[in-house]
C-alpha positions in Angstrom: -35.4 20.1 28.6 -32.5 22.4 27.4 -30.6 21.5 24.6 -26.5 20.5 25.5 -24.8 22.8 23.2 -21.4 20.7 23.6 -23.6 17.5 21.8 -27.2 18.4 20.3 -28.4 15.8 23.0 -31.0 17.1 25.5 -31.0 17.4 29.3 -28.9 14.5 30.6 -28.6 12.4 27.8 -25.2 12.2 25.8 -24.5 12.9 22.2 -23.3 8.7 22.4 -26.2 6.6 22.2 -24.6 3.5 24.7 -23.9 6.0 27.5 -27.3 7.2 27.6 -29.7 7.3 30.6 -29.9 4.0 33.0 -28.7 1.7 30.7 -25.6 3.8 30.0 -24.2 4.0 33.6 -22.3 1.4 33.8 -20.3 2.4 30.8 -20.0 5.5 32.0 -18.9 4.4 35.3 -16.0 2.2 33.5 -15.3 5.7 31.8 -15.1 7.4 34.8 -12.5 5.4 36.3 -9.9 6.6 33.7 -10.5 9.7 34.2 -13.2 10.7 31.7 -15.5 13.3 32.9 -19.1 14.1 32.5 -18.6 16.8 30.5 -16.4 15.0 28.4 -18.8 11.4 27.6 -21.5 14.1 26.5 -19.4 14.6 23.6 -19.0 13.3 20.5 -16.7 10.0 21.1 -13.7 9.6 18.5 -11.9 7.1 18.2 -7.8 7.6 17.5 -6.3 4.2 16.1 -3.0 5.1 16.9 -1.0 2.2 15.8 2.2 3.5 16.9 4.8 1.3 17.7 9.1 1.8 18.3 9.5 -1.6 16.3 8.4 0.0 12.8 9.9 3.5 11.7 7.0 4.3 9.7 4.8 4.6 12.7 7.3 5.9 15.7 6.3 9.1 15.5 2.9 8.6 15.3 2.2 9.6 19.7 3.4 13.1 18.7 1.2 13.1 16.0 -1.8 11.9 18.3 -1.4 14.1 20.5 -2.0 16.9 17.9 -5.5 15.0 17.1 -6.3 14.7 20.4 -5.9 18.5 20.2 -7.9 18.9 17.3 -10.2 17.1 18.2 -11.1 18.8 21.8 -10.9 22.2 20.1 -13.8 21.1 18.0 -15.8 19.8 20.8 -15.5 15.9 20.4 -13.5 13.8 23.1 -11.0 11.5 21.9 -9.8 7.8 23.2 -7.2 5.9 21.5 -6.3 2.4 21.1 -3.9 0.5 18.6 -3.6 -2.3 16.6 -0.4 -4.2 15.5 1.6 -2.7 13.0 4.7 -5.0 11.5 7.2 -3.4 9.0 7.4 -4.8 5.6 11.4 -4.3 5.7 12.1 -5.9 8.9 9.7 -8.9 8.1 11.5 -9.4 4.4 13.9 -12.3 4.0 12.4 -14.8 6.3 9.2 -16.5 7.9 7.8 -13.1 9.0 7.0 -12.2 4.9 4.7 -14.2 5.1 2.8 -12.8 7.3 3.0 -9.1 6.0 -0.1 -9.1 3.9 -2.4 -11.6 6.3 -1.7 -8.5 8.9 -4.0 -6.5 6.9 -7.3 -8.8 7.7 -5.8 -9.2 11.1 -5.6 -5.0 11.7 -8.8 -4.6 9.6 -10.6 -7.0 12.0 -9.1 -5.7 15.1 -10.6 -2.0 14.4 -14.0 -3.7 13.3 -14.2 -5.2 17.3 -12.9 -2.4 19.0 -15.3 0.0 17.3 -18.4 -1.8 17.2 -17.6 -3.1 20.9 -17.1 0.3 21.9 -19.8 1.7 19.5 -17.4 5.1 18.8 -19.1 7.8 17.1 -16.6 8.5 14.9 -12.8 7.9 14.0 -8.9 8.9 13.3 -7.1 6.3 11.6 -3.7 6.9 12.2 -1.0 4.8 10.1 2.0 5.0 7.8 3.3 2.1 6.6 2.8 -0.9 3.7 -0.6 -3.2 5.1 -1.4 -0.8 7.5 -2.7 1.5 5.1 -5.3 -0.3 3.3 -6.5 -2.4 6.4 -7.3 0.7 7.9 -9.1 1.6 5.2 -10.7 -1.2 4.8 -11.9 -1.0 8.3 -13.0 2.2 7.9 -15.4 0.7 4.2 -16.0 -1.9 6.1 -18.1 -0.2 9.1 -19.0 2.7 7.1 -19.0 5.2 10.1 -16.9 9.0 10.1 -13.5 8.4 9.7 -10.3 10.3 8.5 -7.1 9.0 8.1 -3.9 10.4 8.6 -0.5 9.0 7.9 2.4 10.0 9.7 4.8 11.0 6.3 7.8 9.8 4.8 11.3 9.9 5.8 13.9 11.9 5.0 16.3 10.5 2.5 19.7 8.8 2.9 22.7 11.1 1.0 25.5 8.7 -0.3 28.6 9.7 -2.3 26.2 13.1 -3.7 23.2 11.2 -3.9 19.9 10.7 -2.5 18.6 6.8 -1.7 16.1 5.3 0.6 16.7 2.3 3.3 16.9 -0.5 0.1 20.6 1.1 -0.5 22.0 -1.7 1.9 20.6 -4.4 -0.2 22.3 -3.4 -3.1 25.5 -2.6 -1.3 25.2 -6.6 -0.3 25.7 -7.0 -4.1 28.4 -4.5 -4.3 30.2 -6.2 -2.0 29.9 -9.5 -3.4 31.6 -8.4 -6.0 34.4 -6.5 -4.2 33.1 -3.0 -4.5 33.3 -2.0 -1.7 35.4 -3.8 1.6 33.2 -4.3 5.0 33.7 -1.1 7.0 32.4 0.8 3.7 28.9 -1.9 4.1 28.6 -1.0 7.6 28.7 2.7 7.2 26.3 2.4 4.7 24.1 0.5 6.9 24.5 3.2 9.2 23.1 6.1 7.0 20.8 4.2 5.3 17.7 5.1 7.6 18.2 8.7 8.8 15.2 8.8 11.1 11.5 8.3 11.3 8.7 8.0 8.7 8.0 5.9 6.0 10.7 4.6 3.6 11.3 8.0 1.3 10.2 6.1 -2.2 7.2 5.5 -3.8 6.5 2.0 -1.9 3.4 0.5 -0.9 3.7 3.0 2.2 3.6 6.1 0.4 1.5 4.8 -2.3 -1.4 4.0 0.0 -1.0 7.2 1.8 -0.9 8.9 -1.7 -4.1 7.2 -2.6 -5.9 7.4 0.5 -5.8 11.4 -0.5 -7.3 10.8 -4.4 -10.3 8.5 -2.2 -11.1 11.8 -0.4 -10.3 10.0 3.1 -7.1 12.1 4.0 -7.1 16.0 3.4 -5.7 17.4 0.3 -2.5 18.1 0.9 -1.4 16.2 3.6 0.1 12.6 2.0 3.3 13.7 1.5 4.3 16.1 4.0 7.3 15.0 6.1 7.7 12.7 9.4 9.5 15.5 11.1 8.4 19.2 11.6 5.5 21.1 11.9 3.3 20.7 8.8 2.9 17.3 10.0 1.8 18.1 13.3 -0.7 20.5 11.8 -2.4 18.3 9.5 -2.7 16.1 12.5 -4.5 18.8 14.7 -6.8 19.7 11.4 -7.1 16.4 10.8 -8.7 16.2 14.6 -10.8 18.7 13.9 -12.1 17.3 10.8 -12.9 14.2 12.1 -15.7 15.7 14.7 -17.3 17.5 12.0 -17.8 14.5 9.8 -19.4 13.0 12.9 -22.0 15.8 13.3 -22.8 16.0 9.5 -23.3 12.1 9.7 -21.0 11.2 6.9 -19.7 7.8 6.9 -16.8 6.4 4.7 -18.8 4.9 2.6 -20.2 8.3 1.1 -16.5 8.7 0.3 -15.3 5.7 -1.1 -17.5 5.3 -4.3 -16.9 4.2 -7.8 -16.3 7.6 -8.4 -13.1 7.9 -5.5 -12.2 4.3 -6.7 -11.6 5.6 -10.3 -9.5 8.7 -9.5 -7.2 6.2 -7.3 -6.7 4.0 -9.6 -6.0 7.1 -11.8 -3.7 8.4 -9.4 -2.1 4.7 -9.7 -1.3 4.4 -12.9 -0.2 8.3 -13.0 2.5 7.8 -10.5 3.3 4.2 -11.4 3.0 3.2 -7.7 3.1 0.0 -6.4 1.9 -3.0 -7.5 0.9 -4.2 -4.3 -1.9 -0.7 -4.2 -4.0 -2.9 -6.7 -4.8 -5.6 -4.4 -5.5 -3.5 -2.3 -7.8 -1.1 -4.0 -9.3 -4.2 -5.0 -9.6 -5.0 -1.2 -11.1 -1.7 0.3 -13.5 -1.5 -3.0 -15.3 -4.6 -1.8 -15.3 -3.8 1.7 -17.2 -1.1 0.6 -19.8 -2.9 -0.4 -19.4 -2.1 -4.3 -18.0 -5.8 -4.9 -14.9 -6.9 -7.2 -13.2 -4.4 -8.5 -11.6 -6.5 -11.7 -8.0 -6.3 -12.8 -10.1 -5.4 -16.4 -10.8 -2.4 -15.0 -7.2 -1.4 -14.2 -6.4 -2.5 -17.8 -9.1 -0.5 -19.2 -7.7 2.7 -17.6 -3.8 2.0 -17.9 -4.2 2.3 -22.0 -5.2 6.3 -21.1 -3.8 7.4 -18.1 -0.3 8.8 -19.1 2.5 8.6 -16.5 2.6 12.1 -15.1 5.6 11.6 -12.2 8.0 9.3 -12.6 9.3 8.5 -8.8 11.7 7.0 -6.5 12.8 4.2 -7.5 11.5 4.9 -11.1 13.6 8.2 -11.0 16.2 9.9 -8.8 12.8 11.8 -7.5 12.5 10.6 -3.8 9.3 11.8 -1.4 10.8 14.9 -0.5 10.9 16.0 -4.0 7.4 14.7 -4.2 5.9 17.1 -1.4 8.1 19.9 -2.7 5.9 19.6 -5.8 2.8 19.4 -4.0 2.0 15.5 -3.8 -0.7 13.7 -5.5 -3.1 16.7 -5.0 -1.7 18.2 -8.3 -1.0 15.0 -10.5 -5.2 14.8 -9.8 -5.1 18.6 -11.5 -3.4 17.6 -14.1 -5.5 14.3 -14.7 -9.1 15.9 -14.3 -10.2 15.3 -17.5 -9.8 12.2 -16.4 -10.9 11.9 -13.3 -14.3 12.1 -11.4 -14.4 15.9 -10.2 -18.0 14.7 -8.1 -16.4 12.6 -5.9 -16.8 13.5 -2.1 -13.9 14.2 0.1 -13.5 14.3 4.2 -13.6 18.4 4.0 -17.2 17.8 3.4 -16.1 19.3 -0.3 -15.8 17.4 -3.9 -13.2 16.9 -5.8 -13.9 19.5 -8.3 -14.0 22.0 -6.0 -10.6 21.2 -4.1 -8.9 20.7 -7.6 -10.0 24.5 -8.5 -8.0 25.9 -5.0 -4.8 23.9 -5.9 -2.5 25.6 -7.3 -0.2 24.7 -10.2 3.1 22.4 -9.2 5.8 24.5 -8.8 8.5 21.7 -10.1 7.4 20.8 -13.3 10.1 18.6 -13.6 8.7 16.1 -11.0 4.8 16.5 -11.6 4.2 16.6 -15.7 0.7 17.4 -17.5 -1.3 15.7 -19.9 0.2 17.6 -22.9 3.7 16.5 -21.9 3.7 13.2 -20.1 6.8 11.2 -18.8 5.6 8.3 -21.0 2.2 7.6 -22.9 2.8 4.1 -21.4 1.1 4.2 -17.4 3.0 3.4 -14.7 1.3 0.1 -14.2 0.0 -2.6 -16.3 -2.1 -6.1 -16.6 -0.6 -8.9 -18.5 -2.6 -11.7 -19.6 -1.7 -14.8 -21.5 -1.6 -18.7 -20.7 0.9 -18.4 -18.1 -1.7 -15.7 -16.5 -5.2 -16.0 -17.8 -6.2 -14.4 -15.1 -4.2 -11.5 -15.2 -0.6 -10.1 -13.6 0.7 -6.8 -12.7 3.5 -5.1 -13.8 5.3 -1.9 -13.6 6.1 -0.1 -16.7 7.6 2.6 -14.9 10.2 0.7 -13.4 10.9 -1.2 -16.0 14.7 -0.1 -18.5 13.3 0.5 -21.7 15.1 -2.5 -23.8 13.1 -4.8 -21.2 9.3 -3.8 -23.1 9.7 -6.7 -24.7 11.5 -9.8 -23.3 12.1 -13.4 -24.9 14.3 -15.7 -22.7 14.7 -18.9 -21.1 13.3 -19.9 -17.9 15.1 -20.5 -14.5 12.6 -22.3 -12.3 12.5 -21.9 -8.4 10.5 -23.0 -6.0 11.7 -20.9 -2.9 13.2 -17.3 -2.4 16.3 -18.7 -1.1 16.9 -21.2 -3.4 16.9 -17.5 -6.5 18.6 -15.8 -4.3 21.5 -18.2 -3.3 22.0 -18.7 -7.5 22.2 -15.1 -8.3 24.7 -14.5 -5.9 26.5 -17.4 -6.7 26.9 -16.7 -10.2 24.8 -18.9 -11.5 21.9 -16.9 -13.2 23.1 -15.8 -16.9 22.1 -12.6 -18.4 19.2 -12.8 -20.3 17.4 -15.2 -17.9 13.8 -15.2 -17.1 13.5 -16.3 -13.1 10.4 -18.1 -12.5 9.7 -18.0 -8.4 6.7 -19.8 -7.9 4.3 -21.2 -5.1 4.4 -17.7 -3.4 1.2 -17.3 -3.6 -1.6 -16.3 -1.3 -2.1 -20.1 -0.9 1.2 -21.3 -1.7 3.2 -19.2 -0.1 1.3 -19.3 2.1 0.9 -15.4 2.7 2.3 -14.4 -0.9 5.7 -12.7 0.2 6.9 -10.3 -1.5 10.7 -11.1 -4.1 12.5 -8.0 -2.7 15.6 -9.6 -2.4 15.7 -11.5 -5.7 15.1 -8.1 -7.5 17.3 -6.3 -5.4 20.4 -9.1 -5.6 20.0 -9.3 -9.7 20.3 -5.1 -9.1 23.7 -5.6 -7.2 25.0 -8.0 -9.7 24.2 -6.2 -12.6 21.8 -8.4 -14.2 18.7 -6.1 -13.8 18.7 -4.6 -17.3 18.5 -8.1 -18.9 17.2 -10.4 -16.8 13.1 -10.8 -15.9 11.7 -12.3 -12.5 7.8 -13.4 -12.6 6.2 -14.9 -9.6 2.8 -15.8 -8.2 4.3 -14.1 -4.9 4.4 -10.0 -5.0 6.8 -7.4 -5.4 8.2 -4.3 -3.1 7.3 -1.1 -4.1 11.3 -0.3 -4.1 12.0 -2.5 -6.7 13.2 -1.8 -10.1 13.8 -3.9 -13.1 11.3 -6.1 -14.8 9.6 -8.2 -12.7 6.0 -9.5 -13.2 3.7 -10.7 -10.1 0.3 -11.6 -8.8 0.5 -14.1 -11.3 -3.4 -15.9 -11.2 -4.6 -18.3 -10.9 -1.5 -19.6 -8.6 1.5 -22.5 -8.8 -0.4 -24.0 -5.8 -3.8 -24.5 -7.6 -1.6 -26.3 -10.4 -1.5 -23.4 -13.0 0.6 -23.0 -16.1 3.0 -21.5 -14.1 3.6 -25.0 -11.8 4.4 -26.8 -14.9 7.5 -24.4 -16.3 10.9 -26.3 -16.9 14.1 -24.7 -17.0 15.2 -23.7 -20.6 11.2 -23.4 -21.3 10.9 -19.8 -23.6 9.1 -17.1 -21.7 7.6 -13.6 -23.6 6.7 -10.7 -22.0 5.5 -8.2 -23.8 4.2 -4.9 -22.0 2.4 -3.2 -25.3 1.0 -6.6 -26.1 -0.2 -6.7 -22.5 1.1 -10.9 -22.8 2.5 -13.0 -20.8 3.1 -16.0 -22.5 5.1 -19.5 -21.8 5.9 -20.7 -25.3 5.7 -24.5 -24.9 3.5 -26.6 -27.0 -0.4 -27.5 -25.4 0.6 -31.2 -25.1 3.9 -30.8 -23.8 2.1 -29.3 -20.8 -0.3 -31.4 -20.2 2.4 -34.4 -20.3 3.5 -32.6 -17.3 0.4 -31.9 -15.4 -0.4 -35.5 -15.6 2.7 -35.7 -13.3 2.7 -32.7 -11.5 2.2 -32.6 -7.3 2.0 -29.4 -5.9 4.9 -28.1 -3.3 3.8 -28.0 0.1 6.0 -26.1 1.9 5.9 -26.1 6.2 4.6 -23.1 8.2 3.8 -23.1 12.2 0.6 -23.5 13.0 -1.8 -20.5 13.3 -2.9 -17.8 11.5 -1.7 -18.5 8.2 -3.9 -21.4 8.3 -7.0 -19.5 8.0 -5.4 -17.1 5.7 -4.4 -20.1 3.0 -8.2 -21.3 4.0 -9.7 -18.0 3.2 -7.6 -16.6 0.9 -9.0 -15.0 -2.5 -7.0 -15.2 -5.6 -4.2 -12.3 -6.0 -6.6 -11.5 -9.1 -9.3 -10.5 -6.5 -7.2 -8.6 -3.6 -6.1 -11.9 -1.9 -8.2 -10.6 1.1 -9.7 -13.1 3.6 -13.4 -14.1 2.8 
């Protein structure tokens, strides 16, 4: 028989393995009434996991930017189908029952692309996804089924310009402050509120969002390059059709994710991590796609390890007045990984088929020095993230140096204990949080929470009434990548599982101290376990459903708080 020079498969069979021959007739049949040709099921099948939606702004432009993968894709010989998955924004979830949710979605998405592509059995696929748990649960899909895939985000939003400045979408939370206080009257909030979000793409600082996508690039799943170009106009489009291309290519060199994502690409993220102080939240889930890809825990010891070496490099939105924009104008992560290759793992593989090493050596040198620094003349020695240990968290926290005013290093104060969101917030706007207070929110965990929400809003209201340069928030919940201030989360083990942290009293003393890497609660050994002798966990009520499983399944925050 003749060889199909579309496929590599012979005579009548198809490149697909399930739409060979007899057996594969039906299937092709149920192809064929869609529309898909002969021609077309001999080729290789890829997959696009377009999770576009109009409900999330991160991911409404993501149909233009299949349609240029779809392109990409024919042009290299492969035939593309699409299907999506659920994609919730972290910003429109914040503030009420739906937080709680946010980071379960990412089993629920990771799971979803598991059964469409093993019940499908695609040769290949195009993850397609922007924004904060999207992110990693497509990339832990994509570890988890170890098969070709690429992954393309769909870039961050422009910025919001207010009174000769730049800001992202969090602007309106501090103008609820601002008001509050009589700042500013209510037609000034609601054109605030009007400006804040100028149009599609991921929030334009250096969130979860962008921090995944950044990331996703140092693992060698995205191309070099393409993290940070911009929602809107053509260079996005164009990675998207290259992207396309790529994809088919990986499928006919047989290289799965999981020749990608090794210790070696796991190391130059969390590099990349720590070099860009990004957010907390991206150590969870590092932590998450590392095991999915079958390497196993990836401990917080390790991110502790690295975060006494790595320097902070670029110093970014919300750590600086340096938004996304200025980010791609610099070049993106692709030259912070030049400047950190001594070290960094120059053999790791990439999607381009290329390593590390070798893509490092064709990028050229950032042309605003002022964003991206080097090695020799770093932001700060100190890396943008940290673990904290002590015996409020003896099994570790995160926090985020970068972030974090200067005279806040090191922090002594007393304890305000809470045991909801609402209950903070209501207290800091209400004037009754002194300065110099150390906020304790607690049973936010993965279990407790349930769902471990993230304290935007506390953070946000102590920024509006100007209690962020001496006040401290820790929590077992989790913290936006927007915030600023210092804040301390993924407190382990848990309030719920009847931790140090469950048995804090207001006025107890709390130290943080981020060169000593402690977190401590100064209060005598028998004073606390006069209280845990009288402690009862708070159970607090959620509707039936999916968060059951998750506070079932949970793992620790410690160990990516991913459902086993």
């Amino acid at each position: 028989m003749s060889r199909c020079t579309d496929c590599g498969a012979s005579g009548d069979e198809h490149f697909n393995p399930i739409l060979r021959g007899d057996s594969g007739a039906l299937k092709r049949a149920l192809y064929k009434s869609m529309g898909h040709s002969d021609a077309q099921l001999r080729k290789p099948l890829i997959a696009i996991v377009n999770t576009y939606t109009d409900a999330t702004p991160g991911h409404f432009n993501l149909n233009a930017v299949a349609e240029r993968v779809v392109q990409g894709v024919t042009a290299a010989g492969g035939h593309a189908m699409s299907f999506g998955t659920i994609a919730p924004c972290d910003g429109i979830a914040e503030g009420h029952l739906g937080m709680r949710y946010a980071l379960a979605s990412r089993d629920v998405i990771a799971a979803s692309i598991e059964v469409m592509m093993r019940a499908h059995r695609f040769d290949g696929m195009v993850l397609l996804g922007s924004c904060d748990k999207i992110v990693p649960a497509q990339l832990m899909a994509a570890a988890r089924l170890d098969m070709p895939a690429i992954f393309v985000n769909g870039g961050p939003m422009a910025p919001a310009e207010y009174k000769g400045k730049h800001w992202d979408g969090n602007i309106v939370v501090e103008a609820i402050g601002w008001k509050q206080r009589g700042e500013i009257d209510m037609a000034e909030f609601r054109r605030i509120e009007d400006l804040a979000e100028p149009g599609p793409g991921s929030c334009t600082m250096y969130g979860t969002a962008n921090t995944m996508c950044a990331l996703a690039e140092a693992l060698g799943m995205s191309l070099p390059g393409s993290a940070m170009v911009p929602a809107v106009g053509s260079g996005r489009l164009a990675v998207a059709e290259a992207s396309g291309r790529q994809a088919v290519e990986l499928v006919r060199q047989g290289i799965g994710a999981r020749r990608i994502l090794t210790p070696a690409a796991f190391h130059n993220a969390i590099c990349l991590l720590l070099a860009t102080g990004g957010s907390t939240n991206a150590v969870m889930h590092l932590q998450a796609i590392h095991e999915e890809a079958g390497l196993g825990p990836l401990p917080l010891s390790e991110f502790d390890r690295l975060s006494r070496i790595v320097p902070l490099l670029a110093a970014l939105y919300p750590a600086s007045e340096y938004d996304m924009i200025d980010f791609f104008e610099a070049g993106g992560p692709a030259p912070v990984e030049k400047s950190l290759a001594p070290l960094m793992e120059g053999s790791a593989l990439t999607v381009t088929g290329r390593t590390k090493g070798e893509e490092w050596r064709d990028c050229p040198v950032t042309p605003r020095p002022e964003v991206i620094r080097t090695l020799d003349n770093p932001v700060s020695p100190e890396a943008g993230l940290a673990v904290l240990h002590g015996n409020l968290a003896p099994l570790g926290s995160i926090v985020k140096p970068a972030a974090v005013p200067p005279n806040l290093f090191r922090f002594q104060g007393p304890a305000r204990v809470f045991d909801s969101e609402d209950a903070a917030v209501a207290a800091i706007l209400g004037g009754e949080v002194a300065a110099g207070s150390a906020l304790v929110l607690r049973y936010e965990g993965p279990k407790g929470g349930p769902g471990m929400p993230e304290m935007f809003r506390p953070m946000k209201v102590l920024e509006g009434m100007s209690l962020s340069s001496s006040c401290a928030l820790i929590t077992d919940g989790r913290f936006s990548g927007s915030n600023r201030g210092l804040f301390v989360g993924h407190i382990s083990p848990e309030a719920y599982e009847g931790s140090a942290l469950a048995l804090i009293e207001d006025g107890d003393e709390i130290l943080i101290d981020i060169p000593q890497r402690l977190l401590e609660l100064r209060v005598e050994a028998s004073r606390l376990e006069t209280r845990r002798a009288a402690w009862k966990p708070v159970e607090k009520s959620f509707p039936r459903g999916f968060l059951n499983l998750y506070r079932e399944r949970a793992a620790s925050a410690a160990e990516g708080a991913m459902v086993r």
